[in-house]
C-alpha positions in Angstrom: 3.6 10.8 6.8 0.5 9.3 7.3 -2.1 6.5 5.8 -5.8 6.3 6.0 -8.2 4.3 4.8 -10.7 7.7 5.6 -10.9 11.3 4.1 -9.0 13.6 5.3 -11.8 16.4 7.2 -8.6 19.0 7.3 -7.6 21.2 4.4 -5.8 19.9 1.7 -4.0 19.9 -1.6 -5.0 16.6 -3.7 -1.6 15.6 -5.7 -2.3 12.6 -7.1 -2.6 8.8 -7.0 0.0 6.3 -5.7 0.4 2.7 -5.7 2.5 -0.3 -4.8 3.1 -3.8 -5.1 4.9 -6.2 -3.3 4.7 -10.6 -3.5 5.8 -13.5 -1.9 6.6 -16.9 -3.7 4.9 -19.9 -1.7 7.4 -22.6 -2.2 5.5 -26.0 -2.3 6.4 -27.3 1.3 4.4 -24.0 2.6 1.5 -24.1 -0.3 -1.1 -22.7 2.3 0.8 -19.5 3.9 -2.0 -17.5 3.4 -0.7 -15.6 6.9 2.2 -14.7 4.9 -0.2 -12.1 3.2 0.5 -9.5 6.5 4.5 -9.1 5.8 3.0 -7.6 2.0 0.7 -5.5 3.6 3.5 -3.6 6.3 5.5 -4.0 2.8 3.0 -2.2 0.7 2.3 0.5 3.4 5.8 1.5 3.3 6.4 1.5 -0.4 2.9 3.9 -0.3 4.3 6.4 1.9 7.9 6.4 0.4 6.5 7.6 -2.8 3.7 10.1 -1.4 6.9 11.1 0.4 8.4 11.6 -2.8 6.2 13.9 -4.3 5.7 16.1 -1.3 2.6 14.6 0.3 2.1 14.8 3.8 -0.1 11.4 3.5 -2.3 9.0 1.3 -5.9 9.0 2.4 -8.6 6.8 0.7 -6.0 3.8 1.3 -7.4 0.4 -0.6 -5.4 -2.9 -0.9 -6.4 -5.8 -2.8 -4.9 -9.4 -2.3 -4.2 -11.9 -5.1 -3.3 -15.6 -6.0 -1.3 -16.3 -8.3 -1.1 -20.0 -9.8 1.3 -20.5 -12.2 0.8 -24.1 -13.6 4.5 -25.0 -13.3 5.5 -23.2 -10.1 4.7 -22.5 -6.7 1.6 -19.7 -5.7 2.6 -16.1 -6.0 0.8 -13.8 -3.2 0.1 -10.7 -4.4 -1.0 -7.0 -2.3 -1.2 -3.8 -4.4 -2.3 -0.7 -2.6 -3.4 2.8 -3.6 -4.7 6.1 -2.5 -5.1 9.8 -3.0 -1.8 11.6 -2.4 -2.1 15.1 -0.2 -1.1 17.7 1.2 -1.8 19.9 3.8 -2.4 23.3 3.3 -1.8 24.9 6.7 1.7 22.7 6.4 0.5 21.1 9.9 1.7 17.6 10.3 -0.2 14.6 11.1 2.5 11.5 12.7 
């Protein structure tokens, strides 16, 4: 299984569209964690390929995140990564690792 931010130059099957989201609560002591936002992304790039994985894809190409804040009046900042691609396959069956 494999992610790309790129087409894919090789022959392939498009399958679909997948997406994921993961966050993290800031609790007030750590308000301005902002490098917390790399766990979400490893977080989100798994949850990607674990449903392309799920429908038969070989990998997501065309990968795109996007990051968010979340302030809630009353509580700590929520960060928030959603990711999502174009779910293939590969027609000759030839994996890419």
């Amino acid at each position: 299984m494999f992610l790309s931010t790129e087409a894919f130059p090789q022959a392939h099957r498009i399958l679909g569209i997948v997406n994921a989201t993961s966050h993290l609560m800031l609790p007030s002591e750590a308000i301005d964690a902002f490098e917390s936002f790399d766990q979400l992304y490893g977080a989100v790039e798994e949850k990607l390929k674990e449903r392309a994985a799920a429908k038969g894809a070989d990998g997501v190409v065309n990968v795109r995140f996007n990051t968010t804040v979340a302030n809630v009046q009353v509580a700590p900042k929520f960060l928030v990564v959603t990711g999502y691609g174009t779910i293939i396959q590969l027609i000759n069956r030839k994996k890419v690792d």
